[in-house]
C-alpha positions in Angstrom: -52.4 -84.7 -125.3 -49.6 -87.5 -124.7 -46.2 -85.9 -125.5 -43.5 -88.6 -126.5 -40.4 -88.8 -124.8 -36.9 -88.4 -127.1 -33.8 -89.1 -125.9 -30.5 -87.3 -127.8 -27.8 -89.9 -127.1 -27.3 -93.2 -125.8 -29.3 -93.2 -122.7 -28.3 -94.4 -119.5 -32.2 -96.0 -118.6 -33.7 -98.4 -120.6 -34.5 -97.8 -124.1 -38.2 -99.3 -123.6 -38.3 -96.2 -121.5 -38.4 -93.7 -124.2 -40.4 -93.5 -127.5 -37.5 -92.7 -129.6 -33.8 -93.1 -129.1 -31.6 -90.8 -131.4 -28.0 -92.5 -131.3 -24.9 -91.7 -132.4 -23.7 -94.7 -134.7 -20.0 -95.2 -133.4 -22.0 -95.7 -129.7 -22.8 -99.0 -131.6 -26.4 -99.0 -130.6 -29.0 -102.1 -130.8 -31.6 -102.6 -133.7 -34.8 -101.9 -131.7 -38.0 -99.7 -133.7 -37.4 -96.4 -130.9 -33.9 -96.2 -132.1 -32.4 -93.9 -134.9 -28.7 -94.3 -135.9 -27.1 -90.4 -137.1 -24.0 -90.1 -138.4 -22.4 -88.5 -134.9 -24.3 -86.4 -132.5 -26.4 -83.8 -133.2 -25.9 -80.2 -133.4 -27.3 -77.0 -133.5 -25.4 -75.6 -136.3 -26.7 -73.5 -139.4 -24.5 -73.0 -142.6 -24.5 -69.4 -143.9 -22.4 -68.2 -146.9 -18.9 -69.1 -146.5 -16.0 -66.6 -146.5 -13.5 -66.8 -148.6 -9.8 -67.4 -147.6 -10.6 -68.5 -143.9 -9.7 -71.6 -142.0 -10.4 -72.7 -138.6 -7.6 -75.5 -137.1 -10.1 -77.3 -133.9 -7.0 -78.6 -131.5 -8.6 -81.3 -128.8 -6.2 -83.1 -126.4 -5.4 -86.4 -124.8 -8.4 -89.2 -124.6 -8.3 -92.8 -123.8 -8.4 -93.8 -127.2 -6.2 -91.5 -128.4 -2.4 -90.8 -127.7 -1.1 -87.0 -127.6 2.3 -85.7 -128.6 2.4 -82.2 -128.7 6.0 -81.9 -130.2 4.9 -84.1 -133.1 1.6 -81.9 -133.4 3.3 -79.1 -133.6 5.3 -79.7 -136.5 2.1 -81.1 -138.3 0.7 -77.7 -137.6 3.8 -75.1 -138.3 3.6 -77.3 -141.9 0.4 -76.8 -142.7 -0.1 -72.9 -141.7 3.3 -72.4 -144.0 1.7 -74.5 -146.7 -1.3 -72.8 -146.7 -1.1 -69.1 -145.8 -5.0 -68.1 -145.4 -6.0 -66.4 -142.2 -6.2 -69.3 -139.6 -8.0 -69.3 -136.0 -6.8 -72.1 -133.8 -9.5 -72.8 -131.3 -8.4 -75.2 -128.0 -10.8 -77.2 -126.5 -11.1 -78.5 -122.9 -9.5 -80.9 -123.2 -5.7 -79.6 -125.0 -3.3 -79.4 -122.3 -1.2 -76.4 -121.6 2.5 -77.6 -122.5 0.6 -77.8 -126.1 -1.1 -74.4 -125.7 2.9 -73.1 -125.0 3.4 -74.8 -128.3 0.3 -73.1 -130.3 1.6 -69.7 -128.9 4.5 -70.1 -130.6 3.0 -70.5 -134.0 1.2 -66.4 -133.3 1.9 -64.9 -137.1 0.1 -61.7 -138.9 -2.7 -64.8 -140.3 -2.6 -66.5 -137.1 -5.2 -66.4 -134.2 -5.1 -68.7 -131.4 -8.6 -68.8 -129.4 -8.6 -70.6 -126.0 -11.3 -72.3 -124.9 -11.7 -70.7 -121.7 -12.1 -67.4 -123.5 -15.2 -68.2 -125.6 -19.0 -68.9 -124.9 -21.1 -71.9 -126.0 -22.1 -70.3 -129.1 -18.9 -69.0 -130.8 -17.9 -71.4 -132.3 -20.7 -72.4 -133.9 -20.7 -68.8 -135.0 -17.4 -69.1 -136.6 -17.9 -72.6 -138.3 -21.0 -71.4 -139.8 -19.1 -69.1 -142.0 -15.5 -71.0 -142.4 -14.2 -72.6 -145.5 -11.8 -75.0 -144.6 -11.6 -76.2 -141.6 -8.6 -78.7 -139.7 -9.6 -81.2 -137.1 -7.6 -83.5 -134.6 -9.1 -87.1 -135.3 -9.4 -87.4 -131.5 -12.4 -85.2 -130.9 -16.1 -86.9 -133.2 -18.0 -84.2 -132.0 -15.8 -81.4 -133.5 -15.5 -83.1 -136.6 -19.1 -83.5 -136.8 -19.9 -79.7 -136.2 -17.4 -78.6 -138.8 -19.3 -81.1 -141.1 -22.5 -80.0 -140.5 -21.7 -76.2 -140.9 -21.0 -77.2 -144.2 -17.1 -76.7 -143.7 -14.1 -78.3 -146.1 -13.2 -80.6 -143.4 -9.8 -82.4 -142.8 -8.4 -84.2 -140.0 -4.7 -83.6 -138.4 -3.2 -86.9 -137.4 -3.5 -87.9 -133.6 -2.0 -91.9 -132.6 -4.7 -94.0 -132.2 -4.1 -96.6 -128.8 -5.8 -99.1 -130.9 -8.7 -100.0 -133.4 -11.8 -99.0 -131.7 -15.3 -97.6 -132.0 -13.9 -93.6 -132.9 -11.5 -95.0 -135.4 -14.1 -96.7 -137.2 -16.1 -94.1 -137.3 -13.2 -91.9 -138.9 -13.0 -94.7 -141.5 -16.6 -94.4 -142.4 -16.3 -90.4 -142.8 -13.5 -91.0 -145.1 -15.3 -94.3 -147.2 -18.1 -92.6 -147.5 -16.9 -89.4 -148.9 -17.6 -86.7 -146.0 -14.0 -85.9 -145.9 -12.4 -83.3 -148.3 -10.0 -84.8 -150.5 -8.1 -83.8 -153.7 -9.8 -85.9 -155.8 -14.1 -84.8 -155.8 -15.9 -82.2 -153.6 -17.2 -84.1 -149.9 -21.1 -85.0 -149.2 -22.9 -82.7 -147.3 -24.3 -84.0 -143.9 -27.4 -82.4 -142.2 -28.3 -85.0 -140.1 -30.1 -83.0 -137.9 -32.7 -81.9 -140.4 -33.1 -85.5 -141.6 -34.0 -86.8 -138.1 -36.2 -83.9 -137.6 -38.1 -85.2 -140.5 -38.5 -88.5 -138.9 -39.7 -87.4 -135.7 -42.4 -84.9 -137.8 -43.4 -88.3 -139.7 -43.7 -90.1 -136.8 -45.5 -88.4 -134.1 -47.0 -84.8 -135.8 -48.3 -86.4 -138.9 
């Protein structure tokens, strides 16, 4: 029994190497039969019944696209926690230096509880989006954003300085065009993008 070969990202061989490519759109892949575009990469995440009155704030860190500046972030962040006084957990990522993880300690209240990144496993936060509400992420990390999405999460972005107009930007555009964003005005889409392609590659090689 042949078993076909599927490849979960942009792949570094050839595409005529694999029978189907699953690609991130903002990796601006080509128009070839193999290839599938998803909205962001995939995920493992399942939704469960949300919890009231919870909100996670996802912190990333510098990138080459984007510029960090953890004084400004700060105050983005003290303004929104005294705005909105649910319980929060601020989760870190690899990437969020440690003059802004000073900062974040700073912000420690009674509905406050910062999470470092070096203190988790691979599955907590999945965990803990699964069940979250609301949930803040900086606009410098896609795959963040795209878990809280897919876990079914209210999802809103803190502001982080683009360098310029590129490929992530555009793809933050999109989110926000095409209505995956929470705003004040109607309730966001829903994405499950996972479960869609899973239905392609059923229809395609286990029909």
């Amino acid at each position: 029994m042949r078993v076909p070969s599927i490849v979960l990202m942009k792949p570094s061989l050839p595409f005529s190497w694999f029978d189907l490519c699953i690609i991130p759109e903002h990796d601006l892949p080509p128009a070839r039969s193999n290839i599938i575009t998803s909205m962001g990469p995939l995920n493992k995440i399942q939704p469960v019944a949300k919890e009231a009155g919870i909100g996670v704030i996802l912190v990333g860190g510098p990138s080459k696209h984007f510029d960090w500046q953890p004084e400004q972030f700060h105050a983005q962040l003290k303004a929104l926690i005294q705005q909105d006084p649910r319980n929060w957990t601020i989760a870190t990522s690899r990437r969020t230096p440690d003059a802004t993880i000073s900062l974040l300690r700073t912000l420690a209240l009674a509905n406050v509880t910062l999470v470092l990144a070096a203190e988790t496993d691979t599955n907590w936060l999945p965990r803990l989006l699964a069940k979250t509400e609301l949930c803040w992420v900086t606009q410098d990390s896609m795959s963040m954003i795209y878990e809280a999405l897919t876990a079914g999460c209210n999802v809103k972005l803190l502001d982080v300085p683009s360098r310029s107009e590129n490929r992530l930007t555009h793809g933050i555009q999109k989110l926000q065009l095409s209505g995956y964003l929470s705003s004040d005005t109607k309730p966001p889409l829903k994405l499950a993008e996972s479960d869609r392609c899973a239905e392609i590659i059923q229809q395609r090689f286990l029909s």
